[in-house]
N, C-alpha and C positions, 0 to 999 in steps of 0.2 A: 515483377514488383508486387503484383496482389498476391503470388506465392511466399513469397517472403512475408509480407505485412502477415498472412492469415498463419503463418508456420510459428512469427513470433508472435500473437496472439495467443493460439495453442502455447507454445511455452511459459509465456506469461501468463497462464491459468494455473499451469502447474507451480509454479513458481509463487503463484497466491494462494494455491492451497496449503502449498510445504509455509508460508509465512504465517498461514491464519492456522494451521495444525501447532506451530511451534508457540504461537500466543498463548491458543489457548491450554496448551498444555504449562506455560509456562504459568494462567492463571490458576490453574486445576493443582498444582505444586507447593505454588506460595501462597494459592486462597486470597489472589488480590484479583479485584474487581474490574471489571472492561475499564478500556479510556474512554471518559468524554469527550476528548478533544475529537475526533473523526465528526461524530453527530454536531458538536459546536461548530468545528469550518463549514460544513454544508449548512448550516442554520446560520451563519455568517455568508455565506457567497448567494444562499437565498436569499436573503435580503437586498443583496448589493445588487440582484437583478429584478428585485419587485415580486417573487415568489412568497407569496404567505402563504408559512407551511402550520401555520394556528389553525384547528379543528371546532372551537369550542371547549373544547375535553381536552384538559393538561395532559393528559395521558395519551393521548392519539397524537395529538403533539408532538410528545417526548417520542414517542414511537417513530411517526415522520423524521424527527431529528436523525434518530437513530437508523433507519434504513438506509436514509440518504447517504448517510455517514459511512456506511458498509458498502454502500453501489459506490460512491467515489474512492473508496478502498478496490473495488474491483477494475475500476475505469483506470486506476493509475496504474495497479499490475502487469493486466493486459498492453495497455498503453505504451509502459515502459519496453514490457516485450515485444512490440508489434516497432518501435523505435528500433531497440534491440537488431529484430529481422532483416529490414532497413540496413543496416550497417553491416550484414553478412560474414561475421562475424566467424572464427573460429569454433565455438565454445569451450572454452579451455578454463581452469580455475582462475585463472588471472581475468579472463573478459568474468570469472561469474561476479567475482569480488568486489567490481569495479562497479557490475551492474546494480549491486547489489545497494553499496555505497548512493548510486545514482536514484536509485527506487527508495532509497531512503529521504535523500535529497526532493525527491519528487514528492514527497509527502509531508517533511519536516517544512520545508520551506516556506508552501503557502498556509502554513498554522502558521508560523511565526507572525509572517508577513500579516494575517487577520488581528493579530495579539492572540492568540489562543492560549499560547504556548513560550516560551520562550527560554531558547535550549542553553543558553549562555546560563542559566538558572539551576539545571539538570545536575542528579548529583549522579556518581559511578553507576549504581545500581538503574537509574534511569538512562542510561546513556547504554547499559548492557543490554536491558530488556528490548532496549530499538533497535539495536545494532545488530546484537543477535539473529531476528528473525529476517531481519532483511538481509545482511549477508546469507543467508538458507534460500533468500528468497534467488539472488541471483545467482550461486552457485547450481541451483534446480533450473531457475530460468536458463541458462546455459547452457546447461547437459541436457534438457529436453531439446534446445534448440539443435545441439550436433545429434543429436540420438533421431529426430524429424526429417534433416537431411539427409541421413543416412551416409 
């Protein structure tokens, strides 16, 4: 079991890189600027547990926000792929697809659920821009998972 757990970790890293490569090339492209929403859920779920991430300085603040916002980006990656492991899976495009699908779900959801976000609102192009890298994300997650087992 901790072979598995630590295999879909490893792929769930790779599987975060190909997501956050594909971002930000997609910003580097269209010349559109990060999301707030990452930094807003974690400056929302801080609070909900009595975390004050206020510095004095707006700006360390806003920074705080934002790291947070990129490590819970990380944790859900990993996460999803260490669930992934778990479930001992084939890795075949069909499990990446789904994962992918799932790792989006794990992220869209509890924005919504804060009010961050609210994807019932999203127009095509914002529905592509998420969709996109997360399906990358779980088709990578996948293939490093059968590529790991050997």
């Amino acid at each position: 079991m901790a072979g598995s757990l630590m295999l879909g970790a490893v792929a769930g890293a790779a599987g975060t890189v190909a997501l956050n490569a594909a971002t930000y090339a997609d910003m580097a492209l269209r010349g559109r600027p990060a999301s707030g929403v990452p930094a807003e859920v974690a400056s929302r779920l801080a609070g909900k547990v009595g975390l004050d991430l206020s510095a004095g300085d707006e700006e360390a603040t806003a920074n705080r926000r934002s790291g947070l916002g990129a490590l819970l980006g990380l944790a859900t990656g990993v996460g999803v792929g260490m669930a992934y492991g778990l479930l001992g899976r084939r890795g075949d495009l069909r499990d990446g697809l789904m994962l992918g699908l799932a790792a989006m779900a794990a992220s869209d959801a509890p924005a919504a659920a804060l009010g961050v976000t609210d994807p019932r609102e999203w127009g095509v192009e914002a529905w592509v821009a998420d969709l996109l890298p997360h399906l990358l994300y779980g088709v990578v997650t996948a293939t490093a998972w059968r590529a790991l087992r050997g």
